[in-house]
C-alpha positions in Angstrom: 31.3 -15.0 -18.5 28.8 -17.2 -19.9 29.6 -18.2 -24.1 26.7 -17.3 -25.9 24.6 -20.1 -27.9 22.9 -20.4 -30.7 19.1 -19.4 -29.9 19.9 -17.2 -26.8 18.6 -14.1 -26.3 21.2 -10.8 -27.1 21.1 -6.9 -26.9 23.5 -4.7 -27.9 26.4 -4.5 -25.4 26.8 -0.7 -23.6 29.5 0.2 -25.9 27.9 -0.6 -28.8 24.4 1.1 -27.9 26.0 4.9 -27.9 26.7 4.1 -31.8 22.9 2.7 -32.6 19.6 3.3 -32.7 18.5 1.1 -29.6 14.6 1.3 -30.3 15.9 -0.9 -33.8 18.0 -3.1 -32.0 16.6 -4.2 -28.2 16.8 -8.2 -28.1 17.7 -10.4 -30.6 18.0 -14.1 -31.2 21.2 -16.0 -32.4 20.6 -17.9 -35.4 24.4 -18.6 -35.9 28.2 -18.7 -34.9 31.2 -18.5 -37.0 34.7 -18.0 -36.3 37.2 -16.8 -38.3 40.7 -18.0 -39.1 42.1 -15.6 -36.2 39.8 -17.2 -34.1 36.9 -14.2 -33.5 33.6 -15.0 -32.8 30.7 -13.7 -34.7 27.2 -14.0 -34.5 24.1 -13.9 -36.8 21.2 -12.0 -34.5 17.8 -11.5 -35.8 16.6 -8.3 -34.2 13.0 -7.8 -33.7 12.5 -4.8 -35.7 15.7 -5.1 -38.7 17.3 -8.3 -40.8 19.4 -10.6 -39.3 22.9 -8.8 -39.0 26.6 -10.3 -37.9 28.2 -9.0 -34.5 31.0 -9.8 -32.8 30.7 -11.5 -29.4 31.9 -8.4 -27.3 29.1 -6.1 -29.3 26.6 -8.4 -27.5 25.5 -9.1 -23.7 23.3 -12.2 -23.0 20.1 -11.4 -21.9 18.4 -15.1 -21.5 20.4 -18.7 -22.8 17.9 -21.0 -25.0 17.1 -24.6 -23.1 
C-alpha cells in the first residue's frame, strides 16, 4: 500500500462513502499530515466542493501521488 503525500490526489475510502454525501466529497488534495502522540495519521484534504477537512489515513484511498 502506497503512504499518501502531501499534494496527492484522495477520495473517500468505500467505508467511509456509505456515511457521506459523495457528490460533496469526490477527489481531494492533501494539503497536510499530522500525527498524533499514538502515532495515527491524519490528513488535511481540500475537497473540491467543501473546506479543507481532517481524515484519517484509512478514510482515504489514493487516487493519483503528486510529482
Amino acid at each position: 500500500m502506497k503512504t499518501i503525500q502531501v499534494g496527492d490526489v484522495v477520495k473517500p475510502a468505500i467505508s467511509k462513502v456509505l456515511l457521506i454525501d459523495t457528490d460533496l466529497y469526490r477527489n481531494g488534495v492533501v494539503l497536510d499530515i499530522y500525527e498524533d502522540d499514538y502515532g495515527i495519521l491524519y490528513y488535511e484534504v481540500h475537497w473540491v466542493t467543501e473546506e479543507p477537512e481532517w481524515w484519517q489515513e484509512n478514510e482515504l484511498e489514493l487516487v493519483s501521488e503528486s510529482n
